[in-house]
C-alpha positions as CSV (number, residue, x, y, z in Angstrom):
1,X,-79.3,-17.0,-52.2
2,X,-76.6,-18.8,-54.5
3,X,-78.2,-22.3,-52.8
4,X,-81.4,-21.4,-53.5
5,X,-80.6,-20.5,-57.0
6,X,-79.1,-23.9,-57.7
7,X,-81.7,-25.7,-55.8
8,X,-84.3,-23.9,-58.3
9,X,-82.1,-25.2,-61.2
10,X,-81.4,-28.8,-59.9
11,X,-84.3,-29.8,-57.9
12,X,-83.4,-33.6,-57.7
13,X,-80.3,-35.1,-56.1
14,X,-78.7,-38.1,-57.2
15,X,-75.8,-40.3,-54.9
16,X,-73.8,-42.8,-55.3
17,X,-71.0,-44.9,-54.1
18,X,-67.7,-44.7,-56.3
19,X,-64.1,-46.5,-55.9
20,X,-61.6,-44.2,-53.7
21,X,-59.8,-41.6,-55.4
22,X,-62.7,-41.4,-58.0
23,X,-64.0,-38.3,-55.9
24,X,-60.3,-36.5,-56.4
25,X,-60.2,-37.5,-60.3
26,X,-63.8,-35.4,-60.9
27,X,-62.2,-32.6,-58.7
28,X,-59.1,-32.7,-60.9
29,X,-61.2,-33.0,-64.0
30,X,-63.8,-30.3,-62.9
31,X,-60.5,-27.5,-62.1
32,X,-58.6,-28.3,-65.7
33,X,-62.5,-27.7,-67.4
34,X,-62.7,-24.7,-65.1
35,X,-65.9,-25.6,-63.8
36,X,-67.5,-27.1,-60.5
37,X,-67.3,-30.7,-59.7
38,X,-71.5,-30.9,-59.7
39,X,-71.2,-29.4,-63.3
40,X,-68.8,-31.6,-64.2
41,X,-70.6,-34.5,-63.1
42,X,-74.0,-33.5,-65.0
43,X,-72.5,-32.7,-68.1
44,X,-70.4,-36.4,-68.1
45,X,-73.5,-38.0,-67.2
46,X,-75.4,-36.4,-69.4
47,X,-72.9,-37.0,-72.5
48,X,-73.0,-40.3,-71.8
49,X,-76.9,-41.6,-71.3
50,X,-77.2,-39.7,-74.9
51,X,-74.4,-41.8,-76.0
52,X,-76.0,-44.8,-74.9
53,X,-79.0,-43.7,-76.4
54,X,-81.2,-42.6,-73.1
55,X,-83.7,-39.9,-73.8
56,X,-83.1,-37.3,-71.5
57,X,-85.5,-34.2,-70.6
58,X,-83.7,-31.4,-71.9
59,X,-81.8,-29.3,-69.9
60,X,-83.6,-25.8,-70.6
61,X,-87.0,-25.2,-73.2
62,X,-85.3,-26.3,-76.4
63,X,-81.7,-26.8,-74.8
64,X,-79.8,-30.2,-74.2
65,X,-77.4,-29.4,-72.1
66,X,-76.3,-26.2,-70.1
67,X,-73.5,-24.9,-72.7
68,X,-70.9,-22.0,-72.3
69,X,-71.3,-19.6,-69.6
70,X,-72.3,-16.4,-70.4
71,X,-69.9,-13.6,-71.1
72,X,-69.1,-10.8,-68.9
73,X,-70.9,-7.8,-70.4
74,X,-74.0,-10.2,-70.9
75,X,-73.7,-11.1,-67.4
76,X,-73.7,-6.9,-66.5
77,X,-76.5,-5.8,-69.2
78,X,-78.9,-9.0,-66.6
79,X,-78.2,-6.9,-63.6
């Protein structure tokens, strides 16, 4: 279900080749940001085609990017 969920969210994939220990350095990054290394990807690539000045589709209606996560008791009160 969680796959499907994420596939529904991120429906293209993107892959490339990186230098060794590049993979290691996003795992590192993504666990001190206490997040997954996918999200940590997105949200680096993301910062930085805006920086550069790409438009990008925003993330959600009227969103640019996918921000906090939501909060425990607002996590219950969806269920």
């Amino acid at each position: 279900m969680q796959n499907t969920a994420r596939t529904l969210n991120f429906p293209e994939m993107v892959r490339f080749r990186a230098e060794r220990g590049l993979s290691g350095a996003v795992a590192a990054a993504a666990q001190q940001s206490r997040t997954s290394p996918g999200e940590y990807l997105r949200r680096a690539l993301r910062a930085q085609l805006n920086a550069d000045g790409v438009k990008l589709p925003p993330f959600r209606s009227g969103d640019d990017g996918p921000g906090p996560a939501p909060s425990a008791p607002a996590m219950r009160q969806a269920a």
